[in-house]
C-alpha positions, 0 to 999 in steps of 0.5 A: 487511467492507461499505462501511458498515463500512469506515474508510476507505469513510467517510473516502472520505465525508468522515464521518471527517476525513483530512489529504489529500495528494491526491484525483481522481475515484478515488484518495485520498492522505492521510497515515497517522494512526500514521506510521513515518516522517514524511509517511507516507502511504496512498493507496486507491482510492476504491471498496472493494476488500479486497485487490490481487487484488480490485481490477479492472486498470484501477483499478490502473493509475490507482492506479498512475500516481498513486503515481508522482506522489505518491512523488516528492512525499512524497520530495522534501518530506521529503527522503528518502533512498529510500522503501518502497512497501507493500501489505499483503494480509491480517491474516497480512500485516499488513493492519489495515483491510480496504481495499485501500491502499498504504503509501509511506514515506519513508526515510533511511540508518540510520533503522532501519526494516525493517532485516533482509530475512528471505531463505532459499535454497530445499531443492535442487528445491523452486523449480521445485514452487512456481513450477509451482504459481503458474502453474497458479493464474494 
């Protein structure tokens, strides 16, 4: 997907109205418009990027300082018992809108919301085969 056709790029362009929670000179935060929980919030980098691995370390590390910030906001506003921060990479996992951007959620005991972590145990010597391929890919 282009800039030109991206949503968020024409939010980031003031074409489509957002309800901002924060913006600087790279990073925009507004809250999500089909929200899981109230304050639901998504923050972007500015500059379109489709995924986490496309986005250049340095604009990480500032979309990384902001989260920080804006976590403990949306937290403290909403009063939460915790939060979830998500990054959904690929339709497969998720991602609607090819532009990168993290989800933070706001949480309290009991609301039900991802509920269940679908965990398993590795076949006896198969851990060792998929980290051995992770790092002969970094």
């Amino acid at each position: 997907m282009s800039a030109d056709d991206c949503l968020f790029c024409k939010m980031v362009a003031g074409q489509i109205p957002v309800t901002k929670i924060y913006e600087d000179e790279v990073v925009l935060a507004f809250l999500d418009i089909g929200p899981i929980s109230d304050g639901h919030t998504l923050v972007i980098p500015k500059q379109h990027f489709e995924k986490l691995h496309d986005c250049p370390p340095q604009l990480l590390s500032r979309i990384g300082s902001c989260l920080g910030k804006i976590t403990g906001a949306v937290a403290a506003a909403m009063n939460s018992d915790g939060y979830n921060v998500l990054c959904n990479n690929g339709r497969a996992a998720g991602q609607l809108i090819e532009h990168l951007h993290f989800h933070i959620i706001g949480r309290n005991t009991g609301d039900g919301l991802f509920d269940r972590w679908p965990s398993y145990e590795y076949q006896a010597g198969k851990i060792e085969t998929v980290a051995a391929e992770i790092r002969r890919n970094l």
